[in-house]
C-alpha positions as CSV (number, residue, x, y, z in Angstrom):
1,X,0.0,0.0,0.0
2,X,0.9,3.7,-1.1
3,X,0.5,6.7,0.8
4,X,1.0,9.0,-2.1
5,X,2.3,8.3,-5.7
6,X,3.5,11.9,-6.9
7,X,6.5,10.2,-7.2
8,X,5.9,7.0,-8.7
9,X,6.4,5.1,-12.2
10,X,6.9,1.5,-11.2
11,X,7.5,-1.3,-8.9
12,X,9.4,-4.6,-9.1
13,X,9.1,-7.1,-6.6
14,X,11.8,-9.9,-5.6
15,X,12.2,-12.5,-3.5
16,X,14.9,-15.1,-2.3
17,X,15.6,-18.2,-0.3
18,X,17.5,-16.3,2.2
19,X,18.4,-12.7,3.0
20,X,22.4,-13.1,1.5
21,X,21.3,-14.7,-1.7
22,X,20.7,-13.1,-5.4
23,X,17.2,-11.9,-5.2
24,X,15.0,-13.5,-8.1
25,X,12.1,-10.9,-10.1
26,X,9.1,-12.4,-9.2
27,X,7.1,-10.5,-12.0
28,X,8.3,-10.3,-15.5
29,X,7.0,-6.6,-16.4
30,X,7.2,-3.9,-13.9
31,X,4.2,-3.2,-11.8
32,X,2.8,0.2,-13.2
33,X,1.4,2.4,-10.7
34,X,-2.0,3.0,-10.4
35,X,-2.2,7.3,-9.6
36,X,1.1,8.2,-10.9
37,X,1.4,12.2,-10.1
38,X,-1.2,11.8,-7.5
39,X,-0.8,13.0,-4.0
40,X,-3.1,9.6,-3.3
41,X,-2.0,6.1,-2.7
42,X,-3.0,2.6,-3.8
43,X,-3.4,-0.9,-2.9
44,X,-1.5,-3.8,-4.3
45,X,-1.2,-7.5,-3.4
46,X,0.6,-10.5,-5.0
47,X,0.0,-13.9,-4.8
48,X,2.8,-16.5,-5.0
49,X,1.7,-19.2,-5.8
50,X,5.4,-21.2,-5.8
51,X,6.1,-21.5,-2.1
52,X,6.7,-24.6,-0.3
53,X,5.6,-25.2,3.0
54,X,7.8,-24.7,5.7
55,X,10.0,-22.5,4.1
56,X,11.4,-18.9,4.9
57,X,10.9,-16.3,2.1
58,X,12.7,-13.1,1.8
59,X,10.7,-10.2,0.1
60,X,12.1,-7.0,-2.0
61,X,9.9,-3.8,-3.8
62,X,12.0,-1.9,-5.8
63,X,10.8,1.2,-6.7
64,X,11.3,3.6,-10.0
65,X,10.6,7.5,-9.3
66,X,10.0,9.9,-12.2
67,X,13.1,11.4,-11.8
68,X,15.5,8.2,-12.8
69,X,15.6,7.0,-9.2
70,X,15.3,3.5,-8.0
71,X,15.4,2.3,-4.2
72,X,15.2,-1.0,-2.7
73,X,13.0,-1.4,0.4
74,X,13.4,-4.5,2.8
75,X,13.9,-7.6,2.8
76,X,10.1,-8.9,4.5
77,X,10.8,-12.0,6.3
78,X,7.8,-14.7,5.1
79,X,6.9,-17.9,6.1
80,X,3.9,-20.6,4.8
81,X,3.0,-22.9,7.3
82,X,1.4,-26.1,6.7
């Protein structure tokens, strides 16, 4: 979730086995966002659908400002219980 988008062109979202590995794009295309220029925010979710039970998943969203800049929030620790 956003709180604002005047900022924002895209996201990317990765994830990895553990938090020292190479991070793997989860989505092929970046995620457009949905008010680009607006002062309001937006909610986005994402299922995956490839995790194995019992298993802790680390979580990246890259972001892509209008201005050429990109940062990397996290990692999210994650974990799918049986």
């Amino acid at each position: 979730e956003t709180v604002n988008e005047s900022e924002v062109l895209s996201f990317n979202l990765y994830r990895a086995g553990s938090n020292n590995v190479d991070k793997k794009k989860l989505i092929a295309a970046d995620i457009p966002a949905q008010k680009p220029g607006e002062l309001t925010g937006a909610v986005y979710s994402f299922k995956d659908k490839t995790l194995k039970p019992d298993k802790t998943y680390y979580y990246w969203l890259e972001t892509f400002d209008r201005e050429g800049g990109v940062e990397l929030v996290g990692p999210v620790k994650a974990r799918l219980k049986k």
